[in-house]
C-alpha positions in Angstrom: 73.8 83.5 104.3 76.4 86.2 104.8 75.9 89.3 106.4 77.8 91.3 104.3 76.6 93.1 101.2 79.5 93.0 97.8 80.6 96.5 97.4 78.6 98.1 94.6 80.5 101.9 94.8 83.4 103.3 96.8 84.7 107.1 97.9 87.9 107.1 99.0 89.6 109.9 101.0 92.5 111.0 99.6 94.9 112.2 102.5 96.1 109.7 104.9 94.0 107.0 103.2 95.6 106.8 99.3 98.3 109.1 99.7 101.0 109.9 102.1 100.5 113.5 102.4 99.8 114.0 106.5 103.8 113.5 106.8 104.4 116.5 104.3 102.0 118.6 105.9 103.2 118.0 109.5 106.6 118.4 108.5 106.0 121.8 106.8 104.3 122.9 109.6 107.5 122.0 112.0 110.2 123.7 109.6 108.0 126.9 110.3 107.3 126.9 113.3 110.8 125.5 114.1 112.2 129.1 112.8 110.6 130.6 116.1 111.9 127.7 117.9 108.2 126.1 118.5 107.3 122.3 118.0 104.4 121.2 116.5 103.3 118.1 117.9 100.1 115.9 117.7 98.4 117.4 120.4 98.6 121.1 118.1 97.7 119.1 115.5 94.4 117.3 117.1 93.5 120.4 117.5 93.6 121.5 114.2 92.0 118.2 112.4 88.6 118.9 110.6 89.1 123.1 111.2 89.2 125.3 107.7 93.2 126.4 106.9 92.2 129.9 108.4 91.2 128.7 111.7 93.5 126.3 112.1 96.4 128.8 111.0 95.2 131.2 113.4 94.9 128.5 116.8 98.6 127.6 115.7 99.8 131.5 115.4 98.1 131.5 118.8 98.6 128.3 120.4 102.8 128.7 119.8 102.5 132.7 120.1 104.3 133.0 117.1 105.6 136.0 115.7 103.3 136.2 112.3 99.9 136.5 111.2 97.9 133.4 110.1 97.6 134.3 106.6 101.5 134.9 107.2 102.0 131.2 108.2 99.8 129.7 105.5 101.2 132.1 102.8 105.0 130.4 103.3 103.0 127.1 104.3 101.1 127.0 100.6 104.7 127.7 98.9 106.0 124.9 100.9 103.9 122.2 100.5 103.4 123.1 96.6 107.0 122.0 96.3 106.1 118.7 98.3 103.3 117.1 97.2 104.6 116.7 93.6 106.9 113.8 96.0 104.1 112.4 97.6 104.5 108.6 98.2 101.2 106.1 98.1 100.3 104.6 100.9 100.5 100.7 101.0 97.8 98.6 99.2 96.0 101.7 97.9 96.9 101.6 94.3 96.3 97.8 94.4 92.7 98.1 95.6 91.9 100.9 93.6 93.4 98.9 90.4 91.2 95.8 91.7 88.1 97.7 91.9 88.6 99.7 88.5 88.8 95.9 87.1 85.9 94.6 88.5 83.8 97.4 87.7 82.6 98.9 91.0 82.4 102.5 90.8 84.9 105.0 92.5 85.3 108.4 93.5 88.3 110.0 95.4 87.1 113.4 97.6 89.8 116.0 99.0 89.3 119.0 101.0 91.9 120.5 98.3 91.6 122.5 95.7 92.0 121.1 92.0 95.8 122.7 91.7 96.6 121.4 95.1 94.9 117.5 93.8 97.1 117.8 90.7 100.3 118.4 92.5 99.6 115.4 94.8 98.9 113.1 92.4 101.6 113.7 89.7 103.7 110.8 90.7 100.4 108.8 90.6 98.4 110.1 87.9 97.6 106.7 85.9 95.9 104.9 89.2 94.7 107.9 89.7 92.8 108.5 86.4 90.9 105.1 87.1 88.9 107.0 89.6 85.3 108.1 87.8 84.7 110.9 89.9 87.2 113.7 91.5 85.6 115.8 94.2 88.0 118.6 95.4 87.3 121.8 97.4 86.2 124.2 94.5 
């Protein structure tokens, strides 16, 4: 008898865990700050992990004493990263499993703390793996 129960359902994450897009974010971050002569490193960014974009923009601003406002620093940040993510690469094995789980029927559902305009950008490299998903939970 196994202890382990078949997967019936999955939700998957989509940054860090299908799609490469913590490397773009972190390196957006750095050209910014890098302007003031700053360095973001991880222990800025644990900091940040799991806070909204507003709070997490204003510990930065404060954090680096940088000479903008928060909404400054995520106004050039958004322009930034909507040129990036359209590059996004896939992280290894995900298109695999979500392709093996789409053909053996098990229902999926990816979830981002983005908004739908941000989800699109991400995934345009990526769109037919990505359209095997049933459901697509973003922000708004």
């Amino acid at each position: 008898m196994s202890i382990f129960k078949p997967v019936t359902q999955a939700l998957f994450d989509m940054d860090g865990l299908l799609l490469d897009t913590e490397s773009i974010y972190t390196e957006v971050t750095q050209s910014i700050v890098s302007r003031f002569g700053k360095t973001f490193d991880w222990s800025l960014k644990a900091n940040m992990i799991g806070r909204s974009s507003k709070e997490s923009s204003k510990y930065l601003v404060k954090a680096l004493e940088l000479p903008i406002s928060g909404d400054e620093y995520l106004e050039e940040r958004d322009s930034l990263l909507r040129k990036r993510f359209p590059s996004a690469k896939a992280l290894p094995g995900a298109e695999a499993l979500i392709r093996h789980l789409h053909k053996n029927n098990i229902p999926i559902a990816v979830a981002t703390s983005s908004t739908l305009d941000l989800f699109k950008l991400k995934i345009i490299a990526h769109e037919e793996w990505f359209n095997l998903f049933d459901e697509v939970i973003t922000s708004d």
